[in-house]
C-alpha positions as CSV (number, residue, x, y, z in Angstrom):
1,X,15.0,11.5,7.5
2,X,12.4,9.8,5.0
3,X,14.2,7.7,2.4
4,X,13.7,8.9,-1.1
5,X,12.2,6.6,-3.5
6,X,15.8,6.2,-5.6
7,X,17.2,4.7,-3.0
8,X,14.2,2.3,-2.1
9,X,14.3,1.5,-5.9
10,X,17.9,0.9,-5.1
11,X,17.2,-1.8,-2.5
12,X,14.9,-3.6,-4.6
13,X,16.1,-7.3,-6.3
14,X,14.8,-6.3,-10.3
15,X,16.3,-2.7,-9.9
16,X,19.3,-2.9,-8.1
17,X,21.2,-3.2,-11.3
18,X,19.7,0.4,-12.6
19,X,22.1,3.8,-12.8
20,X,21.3,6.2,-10.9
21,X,20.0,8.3,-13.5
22,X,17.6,5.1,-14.5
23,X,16.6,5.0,-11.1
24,X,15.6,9.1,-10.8
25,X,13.6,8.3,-14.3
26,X,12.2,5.3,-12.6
27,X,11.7,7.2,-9.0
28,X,9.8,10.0,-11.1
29,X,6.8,8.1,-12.3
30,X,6.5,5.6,-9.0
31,X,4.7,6.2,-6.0
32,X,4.1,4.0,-2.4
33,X,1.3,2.9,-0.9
34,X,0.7,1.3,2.3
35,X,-1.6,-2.1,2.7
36,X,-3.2,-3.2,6.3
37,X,-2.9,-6.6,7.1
38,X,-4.4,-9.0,5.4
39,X,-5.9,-5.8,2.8
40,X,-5.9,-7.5,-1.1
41,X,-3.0,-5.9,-3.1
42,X,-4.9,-7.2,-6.0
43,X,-7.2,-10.2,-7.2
44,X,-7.0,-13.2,-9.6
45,X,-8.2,-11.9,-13.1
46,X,-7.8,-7.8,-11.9
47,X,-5.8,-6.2,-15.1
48,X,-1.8,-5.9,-14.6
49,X,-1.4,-2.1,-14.5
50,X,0.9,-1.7,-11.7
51,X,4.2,-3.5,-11.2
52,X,4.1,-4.3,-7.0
53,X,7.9,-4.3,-5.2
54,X,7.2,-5.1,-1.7
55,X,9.3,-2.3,0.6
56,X,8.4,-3.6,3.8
57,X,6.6,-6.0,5.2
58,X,5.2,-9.6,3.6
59,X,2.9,-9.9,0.8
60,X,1.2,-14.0,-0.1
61,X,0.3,-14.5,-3.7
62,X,-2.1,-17.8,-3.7
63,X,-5.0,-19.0,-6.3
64,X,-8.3,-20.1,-5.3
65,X,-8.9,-23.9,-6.0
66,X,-12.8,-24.8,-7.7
67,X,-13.5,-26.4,-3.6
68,X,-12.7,-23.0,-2.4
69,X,-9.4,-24.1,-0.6
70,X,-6.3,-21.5,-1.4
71,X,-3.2,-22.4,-2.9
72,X,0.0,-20.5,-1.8
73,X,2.3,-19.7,-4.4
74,X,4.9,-17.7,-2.9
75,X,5.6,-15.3,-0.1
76,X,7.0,-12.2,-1.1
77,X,9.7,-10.0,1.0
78,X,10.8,-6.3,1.2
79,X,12.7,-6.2,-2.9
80,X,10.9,-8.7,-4.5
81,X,8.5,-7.6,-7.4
82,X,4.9,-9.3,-6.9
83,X,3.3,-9.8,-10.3
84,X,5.8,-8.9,-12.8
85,X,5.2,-11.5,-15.2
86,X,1.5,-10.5,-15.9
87,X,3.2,-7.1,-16.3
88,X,5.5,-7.6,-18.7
89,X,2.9,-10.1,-20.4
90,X,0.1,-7.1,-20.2
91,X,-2.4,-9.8,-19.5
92,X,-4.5,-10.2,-16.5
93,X,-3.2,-11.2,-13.0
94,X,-3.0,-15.1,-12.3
95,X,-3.2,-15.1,-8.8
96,X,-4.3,-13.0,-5.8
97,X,-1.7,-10.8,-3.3
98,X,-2.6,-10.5,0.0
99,X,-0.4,-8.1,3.0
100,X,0.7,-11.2,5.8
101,X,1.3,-8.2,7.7
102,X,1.7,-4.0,7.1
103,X,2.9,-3.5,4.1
104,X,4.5,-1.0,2.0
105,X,5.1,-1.2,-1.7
106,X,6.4,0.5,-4.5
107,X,3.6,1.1,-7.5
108,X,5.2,1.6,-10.9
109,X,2.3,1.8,-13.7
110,X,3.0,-0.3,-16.7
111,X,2.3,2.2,-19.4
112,X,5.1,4.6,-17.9
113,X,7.1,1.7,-17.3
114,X,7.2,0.2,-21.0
115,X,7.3,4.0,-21.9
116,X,10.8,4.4,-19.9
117,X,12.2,1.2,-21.5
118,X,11.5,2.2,-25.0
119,X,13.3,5.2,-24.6
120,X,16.2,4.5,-22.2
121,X,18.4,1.3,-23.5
122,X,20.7,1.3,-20.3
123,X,17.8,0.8,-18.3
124,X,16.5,-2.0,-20.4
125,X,20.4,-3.9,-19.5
126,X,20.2,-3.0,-15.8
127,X,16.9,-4.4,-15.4
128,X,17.9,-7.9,-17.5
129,X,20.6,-8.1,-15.0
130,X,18.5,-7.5,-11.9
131,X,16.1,-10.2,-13.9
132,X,18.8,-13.1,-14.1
133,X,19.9,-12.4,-10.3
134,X,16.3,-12.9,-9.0
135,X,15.8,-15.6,-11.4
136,X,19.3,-17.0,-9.9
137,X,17.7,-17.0,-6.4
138,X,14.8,-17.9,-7.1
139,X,16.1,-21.5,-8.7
140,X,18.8,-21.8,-5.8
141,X,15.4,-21.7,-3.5
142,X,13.6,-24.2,-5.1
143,X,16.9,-26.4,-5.0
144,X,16.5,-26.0,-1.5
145,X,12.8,-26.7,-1.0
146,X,12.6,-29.5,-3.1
147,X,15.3,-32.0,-2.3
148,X,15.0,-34.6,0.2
149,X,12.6,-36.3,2.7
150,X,9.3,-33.5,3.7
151,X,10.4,-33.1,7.0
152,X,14.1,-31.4,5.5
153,X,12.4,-29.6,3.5
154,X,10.2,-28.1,6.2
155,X,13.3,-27.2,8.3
156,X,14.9,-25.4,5.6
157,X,11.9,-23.5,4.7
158,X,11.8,-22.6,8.8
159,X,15.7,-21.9,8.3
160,X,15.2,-19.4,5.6
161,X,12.7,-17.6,7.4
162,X,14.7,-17.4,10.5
163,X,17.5,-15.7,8.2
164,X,15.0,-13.4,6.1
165,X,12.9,-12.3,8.6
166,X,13.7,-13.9,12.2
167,X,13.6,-11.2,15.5
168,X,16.0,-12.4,18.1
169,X,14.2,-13.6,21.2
170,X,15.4,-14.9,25.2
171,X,14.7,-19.0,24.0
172,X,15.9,-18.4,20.3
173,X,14.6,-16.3,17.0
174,X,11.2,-15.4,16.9
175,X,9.4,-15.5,13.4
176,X,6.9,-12.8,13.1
177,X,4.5,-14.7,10.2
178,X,1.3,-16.8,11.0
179,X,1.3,-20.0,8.6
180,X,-1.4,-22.1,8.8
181,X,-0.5,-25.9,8.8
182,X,-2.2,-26.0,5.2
183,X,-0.4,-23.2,4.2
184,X,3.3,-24.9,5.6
185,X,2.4,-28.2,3.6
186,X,1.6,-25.7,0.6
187,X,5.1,-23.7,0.3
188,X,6.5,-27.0,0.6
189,X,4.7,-29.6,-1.2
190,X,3.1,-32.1,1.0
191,X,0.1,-33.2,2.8
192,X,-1.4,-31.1,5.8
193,X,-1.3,-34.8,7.6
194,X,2.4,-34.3,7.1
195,X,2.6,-30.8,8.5
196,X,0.8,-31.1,11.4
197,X,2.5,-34.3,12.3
198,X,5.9,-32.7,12.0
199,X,5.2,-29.5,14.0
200,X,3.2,-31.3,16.7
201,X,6.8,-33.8,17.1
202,X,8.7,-30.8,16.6
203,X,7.0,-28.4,19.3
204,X,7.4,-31.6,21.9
205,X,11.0,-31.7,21.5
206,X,11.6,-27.7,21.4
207,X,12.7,-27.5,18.7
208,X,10.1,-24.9,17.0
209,X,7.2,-23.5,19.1
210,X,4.1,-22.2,17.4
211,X,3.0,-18.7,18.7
212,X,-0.1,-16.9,18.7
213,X,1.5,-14.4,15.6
214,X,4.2,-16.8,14.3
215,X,6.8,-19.2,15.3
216,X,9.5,-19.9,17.7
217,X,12.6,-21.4,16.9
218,X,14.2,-22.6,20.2
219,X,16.7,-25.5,18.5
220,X,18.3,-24.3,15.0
221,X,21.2,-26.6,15.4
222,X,18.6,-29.5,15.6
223,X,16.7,-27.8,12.4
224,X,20.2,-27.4,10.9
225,X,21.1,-31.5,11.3
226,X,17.4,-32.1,10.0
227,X,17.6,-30.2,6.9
228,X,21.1,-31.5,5.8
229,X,19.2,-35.1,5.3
């Protein structure tokens, strides 16, 4: 049976916090949409009048540098909301959303949205609370990603993914997203050099494999000790 859209609101990080009667309200003005691979969800500068929450699949939000060259931002998984800043702000989005892979998300428009929260007080205190949790995560990841040498970095960001996303597989977990070594230096702070020196040392020893449509992570326990320095 199809899930109904209170319970995908439900699942979602921001909304999670809502009643269920907020959530019907909520559920009554929302709608899905599906995105192919690599299909724009929207573009730097395109007016905010949708709030995205990814349902399934992965969505990249990244800015175009002056040379050309894109910048990734973040990478987006089934409950996050993509672009709710520039929604709440009503301004213009800062940044680009692109599908990694299908996608499915849920489309909220931002008049009904701001027209719901000016009339129903409980569901402005269940979304502050779904707000604080994400924003919780969110500074618990960057604690993560930021400390310590690049390559412990890299492993935890390879970590994560293996937990988020990772499909079990004969010689390990199997991650089903194609990163470019720009893009891994990107999400991680440091220099392509870097990247492709570490994953070149890294595929040698076994540790993790890149596939034709992702990654292959053969040793965690090696990743594990790498990421703990």
């Amino acid at each position: 049976m199809q899930e109904s859209l209170p319970d995908i609101i439900r699942r979602t990080t921001i909304f999670r916090r809502l009643s269920a009667d907020d959530r019907q309200r909520l559920a009554a003005v929302a709608s899905l949409r599906e995105f192919d691979k690599g299909a724009l969800l929207f573009s730097e500068g395109d007016p905010s009048d949708y709030l995205y929450t990814v349902v399934t699949g992965r969505v990249k939000v990244f800015k175009t540098t002056a040379r050309g060259t894109d910048v990734i931002l973040e990478i987006f998984g089934p409950g996050d909301p993509v672009g709710a800043v520039a929604v709440y702000e009503s301004r213009a989005y800062p940044a680009s959303a692109v599908a990694l892979e299908p996608t499915t998300v849920l489309l909220i428009p931002r008049q009904s949205f701001f027209s719901l929260l000016e009339t129903y007080p409980t569901m402005v205190r269940g979304l502050l609370t779904g707000l604080t949790h994400r924003l919780v995560e969110l500074t618990n990841r960057l604690t993560e990603l930021s400390g310590g040498r690049v390559e412990a970095r890299l492993a935890r960001f390879f970590l994560k993914l293996t937990d988020d996303i990772g499909q079990r597989h004969p010689e390990g977990t199997f991650i089903p997203m194609a990163l470019s070594r720009q893009e891994l230096a990107d999400m991680i702070g440091t220099t392509i050099e870097t990247s492709i020196r570490i994953m070149s040392r890294w595929g040698k020893e076994n540790v993790v494999r890149t596939e034709k449509d992702g990654f292959l992570v053969v040793d965690r326990q090696a990743l594990e000790s790498i990421g703990q320095t």
